[in-house]
C-alpha positions in Angstrom: 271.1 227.8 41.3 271.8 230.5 44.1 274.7 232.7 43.4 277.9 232.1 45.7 277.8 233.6 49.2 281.2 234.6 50.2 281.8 236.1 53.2 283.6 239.9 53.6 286.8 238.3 55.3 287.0 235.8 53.2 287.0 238.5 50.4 288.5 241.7 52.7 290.7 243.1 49.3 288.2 242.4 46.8 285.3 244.3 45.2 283.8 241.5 43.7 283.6 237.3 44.0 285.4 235.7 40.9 286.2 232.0 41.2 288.2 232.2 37.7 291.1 233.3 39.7 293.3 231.3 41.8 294.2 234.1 44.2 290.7 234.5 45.1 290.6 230.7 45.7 293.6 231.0 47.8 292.2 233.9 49.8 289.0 231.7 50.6 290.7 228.9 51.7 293.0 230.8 54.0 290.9 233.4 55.0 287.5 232.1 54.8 285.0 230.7 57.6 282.8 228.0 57.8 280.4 229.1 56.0 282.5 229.9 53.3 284.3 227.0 53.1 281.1 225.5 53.2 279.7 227.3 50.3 283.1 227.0 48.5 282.5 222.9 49.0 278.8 223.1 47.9 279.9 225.0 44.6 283.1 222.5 43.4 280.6 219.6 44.0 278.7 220.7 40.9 282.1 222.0 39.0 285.3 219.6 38.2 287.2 222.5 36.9 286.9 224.0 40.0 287.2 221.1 41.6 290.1 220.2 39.9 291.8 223.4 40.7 290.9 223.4 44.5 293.1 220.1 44.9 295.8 221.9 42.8 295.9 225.1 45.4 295.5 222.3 48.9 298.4 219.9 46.9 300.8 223.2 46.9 299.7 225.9 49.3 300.0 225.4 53.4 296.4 225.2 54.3 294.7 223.2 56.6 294.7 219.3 55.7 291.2 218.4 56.5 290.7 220.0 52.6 292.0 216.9 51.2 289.1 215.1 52.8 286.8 217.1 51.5 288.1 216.7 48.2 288.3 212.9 48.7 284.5 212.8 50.0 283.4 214.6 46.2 285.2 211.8 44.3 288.2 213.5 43.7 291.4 210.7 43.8 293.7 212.0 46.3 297.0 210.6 47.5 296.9 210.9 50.9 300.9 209.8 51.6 301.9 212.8 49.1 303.6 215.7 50.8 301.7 218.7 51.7 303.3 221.9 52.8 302.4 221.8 56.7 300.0 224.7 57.8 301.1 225.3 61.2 304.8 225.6 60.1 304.0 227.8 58.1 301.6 229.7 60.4 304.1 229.8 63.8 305.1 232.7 65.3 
């Protein structure tokens, strides 16, 4: 397998990519573009840990919704009526 391909924005504050920590995990999902989110999606399809912790982060940090999908579309069981913290309240000016 490849190693992970992480963009610089998605990683502007770090010297290094390390998916062990949640901040970093965070900082992809907020910061990240396509094609890290698209990396990020390729990697947690091959890891329920990560996986696992992904839907923790999307279940309690505002980010965009459409994360639940994904974790839905790699088996994960997702509630779909549970509350989410809302992204754009969170992100209006």
């Amino acid at each position: 397998m490849s190693s992970p391909s992480i963009g610089l924005r998605a990683l502007w504050n770090r010297d290094a990519l390390d998916l062990r920590s949640d901040e970093v995990l965070a900082q992809i999902l907020d910061r990240g573009e396509l094609a890290d989110w698209r990396e990020l999606y390729r990697l947690t399809r091959g890891d329920a840990q990560l996986r696992a912790r992904l839907h923790r982060l999307v279940r309690t940090l505002p980010l965009p919704h459409f994360w639940l999908a994904a974790l839905a579309n790699l088996g994960e069981t997702v509630d779909f009526d549970a509350p989410v913290p809302d992204y754009y309240e969170s992100t209006a000016i």
